[in-house]
C-alpha positions in Angstrom: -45.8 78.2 -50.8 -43.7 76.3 -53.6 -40.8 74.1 -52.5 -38.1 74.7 -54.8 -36.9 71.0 -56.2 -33.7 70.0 -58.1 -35.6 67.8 -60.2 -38.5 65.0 -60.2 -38.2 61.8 -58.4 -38.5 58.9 -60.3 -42.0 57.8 -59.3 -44.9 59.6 -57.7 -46.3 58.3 -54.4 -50.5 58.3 -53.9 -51.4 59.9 -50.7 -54.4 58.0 -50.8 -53.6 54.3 -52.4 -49.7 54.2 -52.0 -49.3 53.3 -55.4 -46.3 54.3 -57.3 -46.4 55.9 -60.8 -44.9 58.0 -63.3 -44.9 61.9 -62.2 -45.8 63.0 -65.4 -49.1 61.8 -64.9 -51.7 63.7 -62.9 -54.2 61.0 -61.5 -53.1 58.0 -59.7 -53.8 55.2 -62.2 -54.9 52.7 -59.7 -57.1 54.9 -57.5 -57.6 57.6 -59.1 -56.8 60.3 -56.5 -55.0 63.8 -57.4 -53.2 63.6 -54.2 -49.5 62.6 -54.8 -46.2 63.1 -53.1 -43.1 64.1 -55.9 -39.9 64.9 -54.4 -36.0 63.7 -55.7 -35.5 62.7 -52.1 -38.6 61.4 -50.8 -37.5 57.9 -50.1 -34.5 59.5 -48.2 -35.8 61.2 -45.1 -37.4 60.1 -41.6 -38.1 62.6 -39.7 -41.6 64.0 -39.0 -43.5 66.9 -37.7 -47.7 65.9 -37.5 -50.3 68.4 -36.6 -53.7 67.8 -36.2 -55.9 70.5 -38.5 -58.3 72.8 -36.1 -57.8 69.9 -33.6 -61.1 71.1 -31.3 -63.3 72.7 -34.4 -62.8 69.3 -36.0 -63.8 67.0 -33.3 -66.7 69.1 -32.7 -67.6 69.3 -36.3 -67.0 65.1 -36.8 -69.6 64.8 -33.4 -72.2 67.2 -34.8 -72.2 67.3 -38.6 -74.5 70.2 -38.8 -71.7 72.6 -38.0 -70.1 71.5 -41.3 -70.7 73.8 -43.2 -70.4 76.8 -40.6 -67.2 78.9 -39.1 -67.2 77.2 -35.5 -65.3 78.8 -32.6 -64.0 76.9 -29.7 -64.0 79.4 -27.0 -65.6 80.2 -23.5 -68.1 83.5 -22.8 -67.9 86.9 -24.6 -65.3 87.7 -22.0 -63.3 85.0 -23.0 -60.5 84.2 -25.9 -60.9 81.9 -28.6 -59.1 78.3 -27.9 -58.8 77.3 -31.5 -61.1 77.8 -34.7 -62.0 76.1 -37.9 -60.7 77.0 -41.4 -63.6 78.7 -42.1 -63.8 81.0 -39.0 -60.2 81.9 -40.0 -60.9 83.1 -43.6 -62.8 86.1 -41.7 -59.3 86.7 -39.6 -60.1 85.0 -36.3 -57.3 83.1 -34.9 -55.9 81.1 -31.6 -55.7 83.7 -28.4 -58.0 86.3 -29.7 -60.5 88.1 -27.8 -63.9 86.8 -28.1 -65.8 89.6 -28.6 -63.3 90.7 -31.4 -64.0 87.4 -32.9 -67.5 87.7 -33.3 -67.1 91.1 -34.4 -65.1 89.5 -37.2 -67.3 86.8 -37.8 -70.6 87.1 -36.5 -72.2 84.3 -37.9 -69.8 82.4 -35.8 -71.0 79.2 -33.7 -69.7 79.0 -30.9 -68.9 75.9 -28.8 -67.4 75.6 -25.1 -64.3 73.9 -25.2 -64.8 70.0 -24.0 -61.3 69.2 -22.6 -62.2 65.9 -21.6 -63.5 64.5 -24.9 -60.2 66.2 -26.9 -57.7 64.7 -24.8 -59.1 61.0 -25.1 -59.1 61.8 -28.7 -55.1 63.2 -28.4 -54.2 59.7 -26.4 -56.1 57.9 -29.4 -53.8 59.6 -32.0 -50.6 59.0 -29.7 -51.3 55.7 -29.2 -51.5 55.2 -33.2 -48.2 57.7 -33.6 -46.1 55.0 -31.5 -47.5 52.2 -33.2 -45.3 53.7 -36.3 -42.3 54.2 -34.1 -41.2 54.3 -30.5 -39.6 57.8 -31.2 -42.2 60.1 -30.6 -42.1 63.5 -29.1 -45.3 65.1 -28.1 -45.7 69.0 -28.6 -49.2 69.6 -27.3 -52.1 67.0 -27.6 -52.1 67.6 -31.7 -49.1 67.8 -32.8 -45.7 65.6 -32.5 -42.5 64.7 -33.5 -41.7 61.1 -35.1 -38.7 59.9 -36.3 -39.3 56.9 -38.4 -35.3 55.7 -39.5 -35.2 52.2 -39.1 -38.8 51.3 -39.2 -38.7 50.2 -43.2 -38.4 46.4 -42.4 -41.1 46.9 -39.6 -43.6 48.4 -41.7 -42.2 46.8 -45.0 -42.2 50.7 -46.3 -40.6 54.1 -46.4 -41.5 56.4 -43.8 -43.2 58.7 -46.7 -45.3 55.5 -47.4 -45.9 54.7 -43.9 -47.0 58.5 -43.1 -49.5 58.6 -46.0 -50.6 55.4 -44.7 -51.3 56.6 -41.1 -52.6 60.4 -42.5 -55.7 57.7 -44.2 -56.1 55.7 -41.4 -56.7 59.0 -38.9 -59.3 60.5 -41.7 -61.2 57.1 -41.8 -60.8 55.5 -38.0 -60.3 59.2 -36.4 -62.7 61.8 -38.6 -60.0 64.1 -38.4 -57.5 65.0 -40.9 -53.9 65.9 -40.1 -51.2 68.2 -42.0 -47.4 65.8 -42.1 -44.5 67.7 -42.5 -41.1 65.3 -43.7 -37.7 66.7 -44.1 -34.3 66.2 -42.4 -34.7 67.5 -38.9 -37.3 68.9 -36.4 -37.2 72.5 -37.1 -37.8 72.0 -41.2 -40.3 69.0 -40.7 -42.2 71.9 -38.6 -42.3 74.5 -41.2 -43.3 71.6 -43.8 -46.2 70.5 -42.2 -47.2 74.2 -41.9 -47.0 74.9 -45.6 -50.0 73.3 -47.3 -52.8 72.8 -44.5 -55.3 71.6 -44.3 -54.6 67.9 -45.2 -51.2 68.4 -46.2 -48.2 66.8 -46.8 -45.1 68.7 -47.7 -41.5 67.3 -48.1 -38.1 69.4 -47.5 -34.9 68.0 -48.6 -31.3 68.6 -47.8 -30.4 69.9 -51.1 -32.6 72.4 -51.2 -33.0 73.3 -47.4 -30.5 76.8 -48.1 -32.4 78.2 -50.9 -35.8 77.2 -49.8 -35.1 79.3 -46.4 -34.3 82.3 -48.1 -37.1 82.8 -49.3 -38.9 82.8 -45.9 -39.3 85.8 -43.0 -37.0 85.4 -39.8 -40.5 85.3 -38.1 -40.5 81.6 -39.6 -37.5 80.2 -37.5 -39.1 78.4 -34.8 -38.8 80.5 -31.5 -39.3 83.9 -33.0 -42.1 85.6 -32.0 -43.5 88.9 -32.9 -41.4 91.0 -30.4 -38.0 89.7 -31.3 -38.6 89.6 -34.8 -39.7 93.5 -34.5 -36.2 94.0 -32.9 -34.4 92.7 -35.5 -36.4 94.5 -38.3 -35.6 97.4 -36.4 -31.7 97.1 -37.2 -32.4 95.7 -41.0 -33.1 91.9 -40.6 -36.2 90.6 -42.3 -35.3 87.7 -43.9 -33.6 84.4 -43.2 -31.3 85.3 -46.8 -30.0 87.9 -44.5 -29.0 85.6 -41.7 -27.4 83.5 -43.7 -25.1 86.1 -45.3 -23.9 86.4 -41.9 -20.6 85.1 -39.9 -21.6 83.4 -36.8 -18.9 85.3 -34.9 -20.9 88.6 -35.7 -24.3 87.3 -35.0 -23.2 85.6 -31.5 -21.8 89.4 -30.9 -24.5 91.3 -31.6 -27.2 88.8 -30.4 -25.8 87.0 -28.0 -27.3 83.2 -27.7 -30.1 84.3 -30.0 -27.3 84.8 -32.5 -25.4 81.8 -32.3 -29.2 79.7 -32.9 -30.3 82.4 -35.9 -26.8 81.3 -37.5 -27.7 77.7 -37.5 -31.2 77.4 -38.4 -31.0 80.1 -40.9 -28.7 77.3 -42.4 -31.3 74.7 -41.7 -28.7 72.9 -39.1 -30.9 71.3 -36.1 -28.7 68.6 -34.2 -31.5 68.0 -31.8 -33.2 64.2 -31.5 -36.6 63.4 -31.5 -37.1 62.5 -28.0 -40.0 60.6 -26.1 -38.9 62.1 -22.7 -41.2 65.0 -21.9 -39.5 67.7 -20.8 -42.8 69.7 -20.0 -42.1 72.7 -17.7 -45.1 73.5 -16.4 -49.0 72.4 -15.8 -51.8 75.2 -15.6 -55.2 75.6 -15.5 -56.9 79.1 -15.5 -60.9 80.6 -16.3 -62.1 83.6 -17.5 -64.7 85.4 -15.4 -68.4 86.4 -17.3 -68.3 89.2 -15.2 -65.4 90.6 -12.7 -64.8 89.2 -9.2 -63.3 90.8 -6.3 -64.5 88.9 -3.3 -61.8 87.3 -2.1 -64.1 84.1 -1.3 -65.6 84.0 -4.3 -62.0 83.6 -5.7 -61.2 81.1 -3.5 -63.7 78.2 -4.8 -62.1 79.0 -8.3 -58.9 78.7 -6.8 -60.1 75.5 -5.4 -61.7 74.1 -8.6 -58.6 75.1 -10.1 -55.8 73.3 -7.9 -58.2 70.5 -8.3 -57.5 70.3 -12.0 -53.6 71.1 -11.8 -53.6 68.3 -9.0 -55.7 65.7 -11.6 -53.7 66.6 -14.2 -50.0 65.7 -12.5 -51.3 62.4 -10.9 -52.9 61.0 -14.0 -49.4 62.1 -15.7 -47.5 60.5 -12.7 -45.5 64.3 -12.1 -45.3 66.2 -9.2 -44.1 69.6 -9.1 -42.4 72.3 -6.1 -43.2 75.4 -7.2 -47.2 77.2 -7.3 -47.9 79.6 -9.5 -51.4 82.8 -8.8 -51.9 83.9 -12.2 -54.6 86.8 -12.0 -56.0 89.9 -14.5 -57.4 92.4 -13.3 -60.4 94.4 -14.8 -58.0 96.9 -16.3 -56.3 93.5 -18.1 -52.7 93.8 -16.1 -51.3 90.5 -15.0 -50.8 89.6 -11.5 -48.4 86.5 -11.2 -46.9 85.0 -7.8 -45.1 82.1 -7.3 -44.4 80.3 -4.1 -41.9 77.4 -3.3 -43.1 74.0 -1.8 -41.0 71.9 1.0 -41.2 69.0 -1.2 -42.6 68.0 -5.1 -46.0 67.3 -5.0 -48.8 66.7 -6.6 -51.8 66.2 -3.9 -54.9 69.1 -4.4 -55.3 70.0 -0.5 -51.4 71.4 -0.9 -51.4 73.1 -4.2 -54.6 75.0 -2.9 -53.6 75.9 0.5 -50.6 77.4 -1.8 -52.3 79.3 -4.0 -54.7 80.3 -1.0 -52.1 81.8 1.1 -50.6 83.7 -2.5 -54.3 85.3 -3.2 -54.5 86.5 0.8 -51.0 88.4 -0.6 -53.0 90.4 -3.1 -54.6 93.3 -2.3 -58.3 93.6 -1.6 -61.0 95.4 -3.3 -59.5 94.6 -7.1 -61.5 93.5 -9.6 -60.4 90.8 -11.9 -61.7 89.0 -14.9 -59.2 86.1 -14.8 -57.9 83.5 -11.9 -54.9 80.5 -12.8 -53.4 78.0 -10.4 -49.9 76.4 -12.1 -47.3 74.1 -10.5 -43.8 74.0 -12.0 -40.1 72.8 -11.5 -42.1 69.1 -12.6 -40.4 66.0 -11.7 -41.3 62.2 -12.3 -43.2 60.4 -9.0 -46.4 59.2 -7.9 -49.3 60.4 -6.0 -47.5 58.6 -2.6 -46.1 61.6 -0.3 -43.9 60.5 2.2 -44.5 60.3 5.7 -43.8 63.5 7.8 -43.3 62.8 11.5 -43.4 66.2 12.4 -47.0 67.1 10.8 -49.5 64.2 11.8 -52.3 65.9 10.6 -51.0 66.7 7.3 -50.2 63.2 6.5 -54.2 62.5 7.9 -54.9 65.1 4.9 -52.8 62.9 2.3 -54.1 60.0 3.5 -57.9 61.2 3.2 -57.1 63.1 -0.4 -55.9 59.5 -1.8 -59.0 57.2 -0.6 -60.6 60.1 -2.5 -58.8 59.7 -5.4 -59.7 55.9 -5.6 -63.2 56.8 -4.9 -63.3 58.8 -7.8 -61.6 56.2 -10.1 -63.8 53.6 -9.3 -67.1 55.9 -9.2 -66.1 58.7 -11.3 -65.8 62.4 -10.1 -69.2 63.5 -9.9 -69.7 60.9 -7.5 -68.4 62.0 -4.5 -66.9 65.1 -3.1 -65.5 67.2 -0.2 -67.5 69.7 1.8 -66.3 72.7 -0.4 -67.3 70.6 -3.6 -70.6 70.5 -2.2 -71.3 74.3 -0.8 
């Protein structure tokens, strides 16, 4: 998509070299490269949106280069959904969420590769770690993608954050073996759609002056928040296009649409007050599996459900959360969703409560279903440690928290397969 640009800055920037040059000319003189940033206001913005490109197909493709050169699905079973894909598995129309067996139908010559959790999230941390080192303003997204804002940081890094981002988009391809997509602009929600614009490997600038035509040209589908259902709505009464939004009075938006309205009238106008922030405000933590084949026992259910809480409970303590609501997530074999939630005494994060939770919420459901899908989630998150407080009243519960944290040092010290309970062992 072509950014529409009031006219040329005065000097190109190499992607690859940093060099600056004249934009008339199409190589970088000193490195050669083709790759160059040219924008009126490129030395004038700070604000960042970077997204890792096919985050999982890529790490798997850097660890085994002889799936190079084939479309590689991340994904788990035939009666799963695909977790992510590589470019070339999308050229065939597979994408995120999809169901496997429509993927390989799509692309048969498809490899596919069982997600590895683990080994993405150490990469994630390593990529964090490097984000921050740019700035202290970073806001996470997911373990790909983030938020920076890099005003004030010249003197630090003795560069403009353009420079400094070209710089760390190099150092990720050489240290990494990944490549990542920046998007640079004035605020969060146009640094987003930027770095969207020219993936893989891209880099793409929006700048104030040209933030209201450049919008126009784009689908309400675009503004961040808008997914298929309410964008069908609004098609249905004559709104396709941002151009249309912004032809608008707020007044009449905010009465037909409410809320909705009143945050169509502003970002259709590219206006975004929000501040990069490094406080997570993450709702929820979840972990769910998809069955090979459907399960109704009710005890087979349960050692997922165990597994599961075991995650969830992982998860929180090496993130320092705790949470007070537990969330059942099931599908049955006819694919409706079964969700129950239950609300906890206290926050917490320890496994033995979360499961006896989500134990008592599966005893709710009714017997003899089949279902081809199982979650545990805990929400309502909340800073705090793996410490529970005492409770005078239920001895043997605290007996259950003491016992569930010398097993969580055990584990740090010997690693997880090392020891276990008596369920992790049947």
């Amino acid at each position: 998509m072509k950014l529409t640009m009031s006219s040329p800055t005065s000097q190109a920037l190499c992607r690859d070299c940093q060099h600056r040059f004249s934009p008339t000319v199409k190589r970088c003189p000193k490195c050669g490269s083709k790759r160059q940033l040219n924008h009126p206001e490129l030395d004038n913005l700070a604000i960042a949106h970077i997204d890792c490109d096919a985050f999982y197909a890529a790490i798997e493709k850097r660890d085994n280069p002889d799936l190079e050169a084939h479309p590689v699905i991340i994904g788990g079973g035939k009666r799963g959904v695909v977790s992510t894909c590589c470019y070339n598995a999308r050229m065939y129309g597979v994408h995120s969420a999809m169901p496997m067996f429509k993927a390989l139908k799509a692309c048969p010559d498809a490899v596919i590769v069982k997600p590895n959790m683990a080994k993405y999230q150490e990469v994630g941390y390593q990529i964090r770690a490097m984000m921050q080192d740019l700035t202290p303003d970073v806001e996470p997204l997911s373990i790909d993608e983030a938020f920076l804002n890099l005003k004030g940081t010249e003197a630090l890094h003795k560069s403009t954050p353009a420079e400094t981002l070209t710089r760390f988009a190099r150092k990720i391809e050489e240290e990494i073996g990944i490549t990542v997509s920046v998007g640079l602009s004035h605020n969060k929600f146009l640094a987003k759609i930027a770095s969207d614009l020219k993936k893989p490997q891209g880099f793409s600038v929006i700048g104030e002056a040209e933030t209201l035509d450049f919008l126009a040209t784009l689908p309400i589908s675009k503004i961040w928040g808008i997914g298929g259902k309410t964008a069908s709505k609004l098609a249905k009464i004559g709104l396709t296009t941002i151009k249309q939004l912004q032809a608008m009075e707020q007044a009449d938006l905010i009465k037909a649409h409410g809320t909705l309205g009143n945050r169509l009238y502003f970002l259709s106008r590219g206006i975004d007050r929000r501040v990069v922030s490094n406080v997570s405000e993450r709702k929820s933590l979840s972990k769910e599996t998809t069955f090979e084949k459907d399960i109704y026992d009710h005890d087979a259910l349960e050692s997922y459900i165990w597994r599961l809480s075991n995650d969830v409970s992982n998860s929180l303590k090496n993130k320092g959360i705790m949470g007070s609501t537990v969330t059942l997530k099931l599908k049955t074999s006819h694919h409706r969703s079964i969700t129950r939630q239950t609300h906890l005494a206290s926050p917490t994060n320890m496994m033995h409560i979360i499961f006896n939770a989500a134990q008592m919420l599966l005893s709710k459901t009714q017997s003899g279903v089949s279902y081809r899908l199982i979650g545990v989630g805990v929400s309502e998150l909340k800073s705090g440690d793996d410490s529970p407080a005492i409770d005078i009243a239920d001895p043997r519960l605290n007996k259950k928290n003491a016992a569930e944290k010398a097993l969580d040092k055990l584990h740090k010290k010997f690693g997880d397969k090392i020891i276990g309970t008596g369920r992790d062992l049947k």
